[in-house]
Kinemage of the C-alpha trace (Angstrom):
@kinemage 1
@onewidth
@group {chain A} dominant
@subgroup {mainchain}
@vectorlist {calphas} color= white
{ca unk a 1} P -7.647 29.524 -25.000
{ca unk a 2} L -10.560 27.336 -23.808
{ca unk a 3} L -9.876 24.467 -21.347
{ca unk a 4} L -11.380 21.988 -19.173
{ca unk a 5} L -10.117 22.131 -15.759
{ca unk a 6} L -10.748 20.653 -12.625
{ca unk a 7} L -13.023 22.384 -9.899
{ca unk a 8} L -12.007 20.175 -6.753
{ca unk a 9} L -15.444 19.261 -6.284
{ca unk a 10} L -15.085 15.221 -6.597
{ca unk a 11} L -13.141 15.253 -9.984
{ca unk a 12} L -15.860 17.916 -11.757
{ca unk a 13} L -14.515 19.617 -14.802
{ca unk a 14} L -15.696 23.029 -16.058
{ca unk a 15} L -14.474 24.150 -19.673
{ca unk a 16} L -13.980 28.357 -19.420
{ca unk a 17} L -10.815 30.110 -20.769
{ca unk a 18} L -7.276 30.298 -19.300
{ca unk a 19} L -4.180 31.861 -20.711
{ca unk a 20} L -2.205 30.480 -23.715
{ca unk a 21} L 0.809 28.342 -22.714
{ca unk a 22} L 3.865 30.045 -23.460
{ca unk a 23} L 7.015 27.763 -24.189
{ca unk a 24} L 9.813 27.893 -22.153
{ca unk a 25} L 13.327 26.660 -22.977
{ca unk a 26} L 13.388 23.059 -24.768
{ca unk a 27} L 9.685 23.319 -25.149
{ca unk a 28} L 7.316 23.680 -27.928
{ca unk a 29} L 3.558 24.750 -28.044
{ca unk a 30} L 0.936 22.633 -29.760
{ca unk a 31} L -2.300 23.084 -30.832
{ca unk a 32} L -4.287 19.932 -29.586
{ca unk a 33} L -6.122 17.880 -32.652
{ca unk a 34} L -7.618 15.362 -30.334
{ca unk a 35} L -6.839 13.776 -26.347
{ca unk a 36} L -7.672 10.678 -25.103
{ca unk a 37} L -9.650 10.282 -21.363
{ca unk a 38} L -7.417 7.642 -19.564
{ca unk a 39} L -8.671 5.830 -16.555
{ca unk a 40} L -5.504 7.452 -14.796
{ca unk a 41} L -7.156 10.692 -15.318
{ca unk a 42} L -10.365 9.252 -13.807
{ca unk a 43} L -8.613 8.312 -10.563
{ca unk a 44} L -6.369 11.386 -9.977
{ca unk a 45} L -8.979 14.081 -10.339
{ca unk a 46} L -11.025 11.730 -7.921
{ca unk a 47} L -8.597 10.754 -5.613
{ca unk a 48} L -6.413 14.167 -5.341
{ca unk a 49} L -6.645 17.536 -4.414
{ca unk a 50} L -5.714 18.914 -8.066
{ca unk a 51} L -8.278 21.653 -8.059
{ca unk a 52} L -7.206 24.458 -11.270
{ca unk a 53} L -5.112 21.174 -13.426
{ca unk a 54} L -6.156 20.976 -16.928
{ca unk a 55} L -5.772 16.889 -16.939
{ca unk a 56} L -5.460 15.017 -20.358
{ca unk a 57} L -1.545 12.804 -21.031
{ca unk a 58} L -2.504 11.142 -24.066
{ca unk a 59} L -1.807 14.193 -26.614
{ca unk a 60} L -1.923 14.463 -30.338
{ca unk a 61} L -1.244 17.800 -32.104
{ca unk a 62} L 0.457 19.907 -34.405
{ca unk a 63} L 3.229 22.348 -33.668
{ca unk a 64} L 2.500 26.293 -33.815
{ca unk a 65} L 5.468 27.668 -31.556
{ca unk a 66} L 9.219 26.858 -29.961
{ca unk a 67} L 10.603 27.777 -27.246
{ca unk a 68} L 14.859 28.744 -27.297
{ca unk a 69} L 16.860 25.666 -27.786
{ca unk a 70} L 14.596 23.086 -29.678
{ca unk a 71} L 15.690 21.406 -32.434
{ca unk a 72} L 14.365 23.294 -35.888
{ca unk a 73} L 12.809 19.916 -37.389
{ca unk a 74} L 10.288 20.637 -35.216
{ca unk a 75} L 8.955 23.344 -37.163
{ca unk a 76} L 4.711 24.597 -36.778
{ca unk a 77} L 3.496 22.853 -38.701
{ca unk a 78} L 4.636 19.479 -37.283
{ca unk a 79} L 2.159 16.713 -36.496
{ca unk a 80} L 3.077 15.191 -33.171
{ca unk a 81} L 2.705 13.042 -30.261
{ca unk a 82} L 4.468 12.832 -27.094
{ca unk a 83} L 5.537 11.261 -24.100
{ca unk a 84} L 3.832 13.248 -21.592
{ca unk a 85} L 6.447 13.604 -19.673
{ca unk a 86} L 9.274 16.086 -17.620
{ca unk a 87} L 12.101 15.513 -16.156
{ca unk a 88} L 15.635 16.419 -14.975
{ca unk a 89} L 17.346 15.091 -18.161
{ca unk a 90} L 20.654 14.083 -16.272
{ca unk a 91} L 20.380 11.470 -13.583
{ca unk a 92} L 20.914 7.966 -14.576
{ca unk a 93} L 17.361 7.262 -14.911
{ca unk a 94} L 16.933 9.800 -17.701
{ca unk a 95} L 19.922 8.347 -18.844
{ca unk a 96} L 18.910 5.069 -19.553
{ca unk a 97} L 15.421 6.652 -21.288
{ca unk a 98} L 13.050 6.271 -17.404
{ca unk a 99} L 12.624 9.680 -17.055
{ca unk a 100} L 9.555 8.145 -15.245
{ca unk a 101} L 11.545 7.169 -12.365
{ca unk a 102} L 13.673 10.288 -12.311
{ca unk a 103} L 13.011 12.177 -8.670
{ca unk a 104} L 11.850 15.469 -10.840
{ca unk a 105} L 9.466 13.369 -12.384
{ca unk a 106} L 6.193 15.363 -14.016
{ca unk a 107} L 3.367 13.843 -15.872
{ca unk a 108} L 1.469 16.525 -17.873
{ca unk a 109} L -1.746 16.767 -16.924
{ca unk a 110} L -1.093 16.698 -13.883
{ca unk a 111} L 1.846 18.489 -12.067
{ca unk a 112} L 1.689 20.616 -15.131
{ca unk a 113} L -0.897 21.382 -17.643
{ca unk a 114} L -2.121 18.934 -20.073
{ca unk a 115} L -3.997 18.473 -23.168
{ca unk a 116} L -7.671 18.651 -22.081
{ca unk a 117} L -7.431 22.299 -24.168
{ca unk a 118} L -6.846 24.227 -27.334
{ca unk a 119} L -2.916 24.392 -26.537
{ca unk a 120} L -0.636 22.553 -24.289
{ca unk a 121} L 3.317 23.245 -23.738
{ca unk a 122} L 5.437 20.028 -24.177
{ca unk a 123} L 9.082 18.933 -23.967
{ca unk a 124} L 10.524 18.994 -27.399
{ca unk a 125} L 12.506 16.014 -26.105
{ca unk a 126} L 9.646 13.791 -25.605
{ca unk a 127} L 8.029 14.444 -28.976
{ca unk a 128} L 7.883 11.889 -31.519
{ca unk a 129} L 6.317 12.867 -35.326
{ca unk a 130} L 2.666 11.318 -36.441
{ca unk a 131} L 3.119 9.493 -39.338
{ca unk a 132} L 1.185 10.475 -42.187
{ca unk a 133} L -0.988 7.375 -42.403
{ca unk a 134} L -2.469 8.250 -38.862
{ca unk a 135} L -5.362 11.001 -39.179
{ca unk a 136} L -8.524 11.468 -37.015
{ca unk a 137} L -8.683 10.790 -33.425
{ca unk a 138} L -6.569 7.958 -33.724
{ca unk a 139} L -4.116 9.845 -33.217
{ca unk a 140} L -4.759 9.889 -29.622
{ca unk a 141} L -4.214 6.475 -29.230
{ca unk a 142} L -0.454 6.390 -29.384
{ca unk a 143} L 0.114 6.989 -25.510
{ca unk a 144} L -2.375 4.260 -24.185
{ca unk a 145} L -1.177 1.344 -27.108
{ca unk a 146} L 2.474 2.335 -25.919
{ca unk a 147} L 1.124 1.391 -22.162
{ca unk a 148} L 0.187 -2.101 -23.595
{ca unk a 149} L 3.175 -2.712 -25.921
{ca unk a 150} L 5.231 -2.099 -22.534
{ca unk a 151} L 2.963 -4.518 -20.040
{ca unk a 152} L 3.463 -7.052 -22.688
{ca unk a 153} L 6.914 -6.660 -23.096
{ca unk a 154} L 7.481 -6.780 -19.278
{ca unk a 155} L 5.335 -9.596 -19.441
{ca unk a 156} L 7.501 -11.614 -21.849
{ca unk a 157} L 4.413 -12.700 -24.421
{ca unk a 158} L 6.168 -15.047 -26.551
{ca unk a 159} L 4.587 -15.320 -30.003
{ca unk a 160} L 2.628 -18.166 -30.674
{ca unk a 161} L 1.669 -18.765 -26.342
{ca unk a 162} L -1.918 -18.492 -25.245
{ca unk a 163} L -3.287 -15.278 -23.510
{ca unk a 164} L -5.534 -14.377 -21.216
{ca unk a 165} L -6.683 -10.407 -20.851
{ca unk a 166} L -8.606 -9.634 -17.460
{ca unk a 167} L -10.544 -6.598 -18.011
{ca unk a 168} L -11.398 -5.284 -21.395
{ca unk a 169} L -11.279 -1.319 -21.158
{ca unk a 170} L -8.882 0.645 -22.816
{ca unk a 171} L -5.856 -0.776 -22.142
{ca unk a 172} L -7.083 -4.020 -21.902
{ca unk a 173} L -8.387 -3.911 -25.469
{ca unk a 174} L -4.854 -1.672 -26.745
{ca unk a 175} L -3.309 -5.440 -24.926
{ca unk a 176} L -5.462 -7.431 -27.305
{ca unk a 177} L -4.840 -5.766 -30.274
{ca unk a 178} L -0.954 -6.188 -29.709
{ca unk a 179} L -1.248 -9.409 -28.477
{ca unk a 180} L -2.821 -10.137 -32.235
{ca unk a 181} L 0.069 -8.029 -33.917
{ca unk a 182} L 3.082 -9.765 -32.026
{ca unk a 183} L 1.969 -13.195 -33.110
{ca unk a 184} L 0.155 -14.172 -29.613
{ca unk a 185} L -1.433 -17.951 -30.009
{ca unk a 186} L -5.040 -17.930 -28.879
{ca unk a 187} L -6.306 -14.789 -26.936
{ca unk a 188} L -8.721 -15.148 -24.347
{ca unk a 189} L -10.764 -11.852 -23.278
{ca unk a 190} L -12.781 -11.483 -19.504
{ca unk a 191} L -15.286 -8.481 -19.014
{ca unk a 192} L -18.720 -7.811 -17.616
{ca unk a 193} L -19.979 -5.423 -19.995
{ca unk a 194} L -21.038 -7.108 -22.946
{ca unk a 195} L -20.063 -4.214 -25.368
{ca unk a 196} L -16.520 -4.175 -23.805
{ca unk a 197} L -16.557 -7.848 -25.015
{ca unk a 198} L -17.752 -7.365 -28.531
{ca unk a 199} L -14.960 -5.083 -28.986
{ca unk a 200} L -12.277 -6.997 -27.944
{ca unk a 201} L -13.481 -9.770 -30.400
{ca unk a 202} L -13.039 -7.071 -33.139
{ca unk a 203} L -9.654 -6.647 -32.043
{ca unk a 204} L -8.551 -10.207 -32.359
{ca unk a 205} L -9.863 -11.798 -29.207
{ca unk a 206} L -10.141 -15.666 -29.933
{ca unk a 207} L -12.988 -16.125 -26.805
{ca unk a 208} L -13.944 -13.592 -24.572
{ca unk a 209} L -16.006 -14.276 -21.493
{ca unk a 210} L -18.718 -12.819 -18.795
{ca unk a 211} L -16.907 -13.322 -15.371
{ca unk a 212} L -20.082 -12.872 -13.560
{ca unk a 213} L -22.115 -15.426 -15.131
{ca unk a 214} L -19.650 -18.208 -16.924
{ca unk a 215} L -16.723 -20.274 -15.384
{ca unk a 216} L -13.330 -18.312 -16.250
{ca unk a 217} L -11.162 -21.524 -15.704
{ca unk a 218} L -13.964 -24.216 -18.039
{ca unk a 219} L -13.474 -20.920 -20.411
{ca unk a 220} L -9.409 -20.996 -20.400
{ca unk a 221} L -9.774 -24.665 -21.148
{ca unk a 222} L -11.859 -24.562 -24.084
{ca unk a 223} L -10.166 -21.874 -25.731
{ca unk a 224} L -6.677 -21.898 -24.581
{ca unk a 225} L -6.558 -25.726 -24.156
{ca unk a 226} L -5.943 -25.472 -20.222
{ca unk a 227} L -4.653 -22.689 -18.216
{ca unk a 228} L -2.799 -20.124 -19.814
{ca unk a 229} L 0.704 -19.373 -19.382
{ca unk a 230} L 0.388 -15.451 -19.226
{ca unk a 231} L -2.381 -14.049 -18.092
{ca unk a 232} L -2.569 -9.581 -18.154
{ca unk a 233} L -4.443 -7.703 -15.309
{ca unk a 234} L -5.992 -4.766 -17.424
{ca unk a 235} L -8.963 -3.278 -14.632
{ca unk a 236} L -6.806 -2.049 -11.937
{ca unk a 237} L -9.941 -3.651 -9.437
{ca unk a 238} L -8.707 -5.163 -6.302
{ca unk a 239} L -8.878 -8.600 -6.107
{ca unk a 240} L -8.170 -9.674 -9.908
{ca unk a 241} L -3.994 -9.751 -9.578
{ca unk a 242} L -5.047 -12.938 -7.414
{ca unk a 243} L -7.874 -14.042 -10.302
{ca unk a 244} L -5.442 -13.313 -12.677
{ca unk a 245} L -2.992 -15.841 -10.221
{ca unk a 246} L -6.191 -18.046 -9.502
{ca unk a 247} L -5.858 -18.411 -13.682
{ca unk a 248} L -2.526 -19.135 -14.808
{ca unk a 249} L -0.912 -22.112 -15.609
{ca unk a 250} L 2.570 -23.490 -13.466
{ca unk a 251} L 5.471 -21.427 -14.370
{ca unk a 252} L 3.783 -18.763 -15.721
{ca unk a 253} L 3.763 -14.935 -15.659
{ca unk a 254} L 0.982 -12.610 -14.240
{ca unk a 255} L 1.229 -9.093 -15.863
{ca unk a 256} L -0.184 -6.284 -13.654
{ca unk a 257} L -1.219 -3.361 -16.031
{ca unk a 258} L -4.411 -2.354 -14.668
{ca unk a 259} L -3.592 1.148 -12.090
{ca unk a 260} L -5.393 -0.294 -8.782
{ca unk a 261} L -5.320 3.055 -6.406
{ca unk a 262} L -6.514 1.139 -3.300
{ca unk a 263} L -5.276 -2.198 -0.852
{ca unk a 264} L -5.574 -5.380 -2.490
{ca unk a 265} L -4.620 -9.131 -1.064
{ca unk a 266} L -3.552 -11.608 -2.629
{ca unk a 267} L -3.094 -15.290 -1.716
{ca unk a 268} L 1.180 -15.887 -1.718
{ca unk a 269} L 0.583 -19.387 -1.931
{ca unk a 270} L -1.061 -19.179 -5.154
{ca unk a 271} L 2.173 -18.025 -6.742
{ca unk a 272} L 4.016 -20.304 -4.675
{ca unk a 273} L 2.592 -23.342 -5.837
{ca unk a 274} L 3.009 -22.656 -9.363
{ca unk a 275} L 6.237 -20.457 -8.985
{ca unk a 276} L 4.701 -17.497 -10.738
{ca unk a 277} L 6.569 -14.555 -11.771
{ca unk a 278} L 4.367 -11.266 -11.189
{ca unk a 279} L 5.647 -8.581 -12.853
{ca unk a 280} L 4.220 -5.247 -12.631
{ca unk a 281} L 4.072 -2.186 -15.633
{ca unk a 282} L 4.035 1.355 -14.992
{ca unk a 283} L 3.919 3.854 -18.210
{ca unk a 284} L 6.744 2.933 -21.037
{ca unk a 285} L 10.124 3.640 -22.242
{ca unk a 286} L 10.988 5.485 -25.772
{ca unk a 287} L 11.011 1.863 -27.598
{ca unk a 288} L 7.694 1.556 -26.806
{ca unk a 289} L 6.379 4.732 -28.402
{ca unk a 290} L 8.943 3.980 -31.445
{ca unk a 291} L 7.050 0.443 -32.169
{ca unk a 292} L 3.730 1.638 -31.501
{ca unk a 293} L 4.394 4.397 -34.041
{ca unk a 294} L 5.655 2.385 -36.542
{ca unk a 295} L 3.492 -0.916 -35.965
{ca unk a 296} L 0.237 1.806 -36.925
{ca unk a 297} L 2.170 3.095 -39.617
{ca unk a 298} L 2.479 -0.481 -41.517
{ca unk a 299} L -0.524 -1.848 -40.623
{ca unk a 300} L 0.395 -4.561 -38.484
{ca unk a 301} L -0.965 -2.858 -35.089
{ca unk a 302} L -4.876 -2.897 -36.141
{ca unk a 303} L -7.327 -0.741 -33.557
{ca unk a 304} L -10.146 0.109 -36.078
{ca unk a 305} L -13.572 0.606 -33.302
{ca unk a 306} L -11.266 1.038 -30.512
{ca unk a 307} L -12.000 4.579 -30.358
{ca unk a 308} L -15.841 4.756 -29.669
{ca unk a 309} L -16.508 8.465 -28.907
{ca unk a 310} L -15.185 11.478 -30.270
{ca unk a 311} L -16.527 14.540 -28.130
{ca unk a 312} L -16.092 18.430 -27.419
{ca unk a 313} L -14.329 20.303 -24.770
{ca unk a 314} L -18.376 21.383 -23.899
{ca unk a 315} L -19.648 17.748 -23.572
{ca unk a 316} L -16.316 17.083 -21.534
{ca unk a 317} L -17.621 17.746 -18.090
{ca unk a 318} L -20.666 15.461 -18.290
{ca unk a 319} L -18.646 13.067 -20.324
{ca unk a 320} L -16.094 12.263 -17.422
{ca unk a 321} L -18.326 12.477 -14.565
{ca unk a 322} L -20.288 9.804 -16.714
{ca unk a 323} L -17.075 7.937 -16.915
{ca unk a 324} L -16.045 8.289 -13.137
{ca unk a 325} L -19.229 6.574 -12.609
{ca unk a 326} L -18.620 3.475 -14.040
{ca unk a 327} L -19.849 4.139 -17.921
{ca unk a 328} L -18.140 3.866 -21.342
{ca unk a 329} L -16.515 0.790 -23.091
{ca unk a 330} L -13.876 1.894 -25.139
{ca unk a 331} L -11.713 4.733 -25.938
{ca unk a 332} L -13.217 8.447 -25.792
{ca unk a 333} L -11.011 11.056 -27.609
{ca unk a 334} L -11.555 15.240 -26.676
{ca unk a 335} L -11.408 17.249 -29.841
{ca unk a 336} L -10.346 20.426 -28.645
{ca unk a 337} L -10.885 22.308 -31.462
{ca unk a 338} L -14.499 21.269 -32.364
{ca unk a 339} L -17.635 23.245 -30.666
């Protein structure tokens, strides 16, 4: 099969061919109809030595093989997504549905090999079926939208209370458009890049704002009325957890989505004063993929323009070194089987 896979040389991808994935016990093979780039991916293959991983978590495909064990409704045939995940199945993390915080913990993509390619093995316990409504590279999407359905739920949004997002990539814009399908009052989006900004408008952003050249707190009182009682942290850029702080309102929550891979510093008595809870969000549980799944289904979880790009394993390469650099606004899907 063809492939993209890291080089070692600062993150570089090549696409060539590898061997076909064969599925081992509880696993099934799927043919990849389209993978989303997440910023994750962006900081691993630059900030580990991960030379020979095929990279790529947020998966979208269609069953051609199964391994001994797995469950027959997964027949080929079977148009899935998954949570890109292994684990040991037993401890009482994997128990209670965190197999992210079980100590045999793999994310495919990385520790084992993921969907930037024609076929990737996955665990036929992590699989969850694509509704027929969802076609096209938005089928990609599931993974990342489950991310924000879990920092908001961590978070606590209560419909009907104002919002602000810090940071409108990905995951900041996957936050807005929940925020709009759980009922959020007025959403308030902050971002540099101007297209990143237009596009969380289309998602149900209220306001959105330039941090660089307008006032963030005048902004949160014209369109939130004052300052807000959650604010999200989408960028993962040190130094906006204590913006984020810096911008919510007494007794309120700060939600820390964004992955930031370096030291940050806060102020403590920023929090204090206002007795802030800060509560951080790594990946998501099974609930999160079921309500993502079903809120795209019905309707109610709208993310038309949130994909942007739709490219080839042979752009690939360029198309993530462009990325690592600092470019893109919204989502880029790989279609694996396009040339």
């Amino acid at each position: 099969m063809r492939a993209a896979v890291l080089t070692g040389a600062g993150g570089r991808l090549e696409t060539t061919e590898v061997d076909d994935p064969v599925p081992g016990p509880g696993q099934v093979v799927a043919r990849v109809r389209a993978c989303g780039i997440c910023g994750s991916d962006l900081h691993i293959a630059t900030a580990f030595d991960v030379a020979g991983t095929i990279m790529g978590h947020e998966i979208a495909g269609v069953v051609e093989e199964l391994g001994e064990g797995v469950d027959p409704r997964w027949a080929p045939g079977t148009a899935v997504t998954a949570r890109p995940f292994t684990s040991c199945g037993r401890c009482a993390d994997c128990r209670r549905g965190r197999a992210d915080h079980c100590a045999e913990f793999g994310l495919v993509g990385f520790s084992r090999p993921g969907g930037f390619a024609e076929l990737v093995a996955l665990s036929a316990e992590e699989l969850y079926a694509l509704p027929a409504s969802l076609t096209g590279p938005e089928q990609a999407l599931v993974e990342p939208l489950a991310v924000a359905r879990h920092g908001l739920r961590r978070a606590g949004l209560v419909p009907g209370e104002a919002l602000a997002v810090v940071g409108a990539g990905p995951i900041g814009l996957a936050t807005t458009a929940w925020a709009r399908a759980l009922g959020a009052g007025p959403v308030l989006v902050s971002d540099p890049v101007g297209a990143r900004r237009d596009l969380a408008t289309r998602l149900g952003a209220d306001a959105v704002v330039d941090p660089v050249d307008e006032d963030l707190v005048a902004a949160c009182e014209s369109a939130l009325g004052g300052p807000p009682p959650l604010v999200v942290e989408c960028s993962g850029r040190p130094g906006l957890i204590g913006q984020a702080m810096d911008l919510c309102g007494v007794d309120g929550r700060v939600g820390v989505v964004g992955a930031c891979m370096k030291k940050d510093a806060i102020v403590p008595y920023t929090g204090l004063s206002k007795e802030l809870d800060v509560r951080f969000a790594l990946y998501y549980d099974r609930q999160d993929f079921v309500d993502t799944l079903r809120a795209l289904d019905d309707g109610t979880l709208v993310v038309e323009g949130l994909v942007t790009d739709v490219i080839t394993l042979d752009q690939l390469p360029q198309v993530f070194a462009s990325l690592a650099a600092g470019a893109g606004s919204g989502k880029v899907v790989v279609t694996p089987g396009d040339r």
